[in-house]
C-alpha positions in Angstrom: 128.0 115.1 116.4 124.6 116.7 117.9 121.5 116.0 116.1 120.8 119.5 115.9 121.7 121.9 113.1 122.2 119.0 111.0 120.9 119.9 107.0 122.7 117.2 105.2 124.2 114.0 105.9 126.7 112.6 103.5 127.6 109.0 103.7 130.6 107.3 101.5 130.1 103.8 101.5 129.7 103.5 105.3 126.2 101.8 104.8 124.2 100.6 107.9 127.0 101.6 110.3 126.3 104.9 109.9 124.2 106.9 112.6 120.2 107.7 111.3 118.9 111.2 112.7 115.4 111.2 112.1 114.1 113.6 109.5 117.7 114.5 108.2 118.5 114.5 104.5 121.0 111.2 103.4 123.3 111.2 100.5 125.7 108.2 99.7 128.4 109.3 97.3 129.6 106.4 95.8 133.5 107.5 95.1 136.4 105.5 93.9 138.4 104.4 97.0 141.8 106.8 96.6 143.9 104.1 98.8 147.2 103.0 97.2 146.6 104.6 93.9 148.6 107.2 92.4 148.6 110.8 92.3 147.2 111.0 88.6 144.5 108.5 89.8 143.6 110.3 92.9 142.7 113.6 91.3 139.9 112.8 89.8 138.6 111.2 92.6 139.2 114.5 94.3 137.9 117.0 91.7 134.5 114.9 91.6 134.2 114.6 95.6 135.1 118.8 95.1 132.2 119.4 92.7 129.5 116.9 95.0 130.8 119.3 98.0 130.2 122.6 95.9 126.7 121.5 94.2 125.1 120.5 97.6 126.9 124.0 99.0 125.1 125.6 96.3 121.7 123.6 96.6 121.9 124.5 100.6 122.3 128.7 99.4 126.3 128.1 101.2 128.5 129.6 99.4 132.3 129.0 98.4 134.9 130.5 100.3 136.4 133.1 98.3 139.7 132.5 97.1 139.2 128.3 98.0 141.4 126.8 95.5 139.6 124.7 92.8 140.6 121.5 90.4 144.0 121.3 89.1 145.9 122.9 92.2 
């Protein structure tokens, strides 16, 4: 990954094994771990880790791809 262009880090649970670029934004999400759970217990997980992705789009002025598909699909 170059250090250049880079707005936002996001970090999920990787902790101090995770590279620092100086004077780049961090977030840890702290998410369920998915692994070995069901279907009904991964989609929440999902639908949260899909609205983090679209609020910090949204704080950044991205926006959503048109026609992306949204919880529930």
């Amino acid at each position: 990954m170059a250090e250049r262009g880079i707005d936002v880090v996001v970090t999920m649970g990787c902790g101090d094994a995770c590279p620092v670029f100086p004077g780049t934004r961090y977030e840890n999400w702290d998410l369920d771990d998915p692994a070995g759970r069901d279907l009904a217990a991964v989609r929440p997980i999902r639908d949260d880790l899909e609205r983090r992705v679209r609020a910090l789009l949204g704080e950044l002025g991205v926006a959503a791809l048109r026609g992306a598909p949204g919880p529930g699909r």
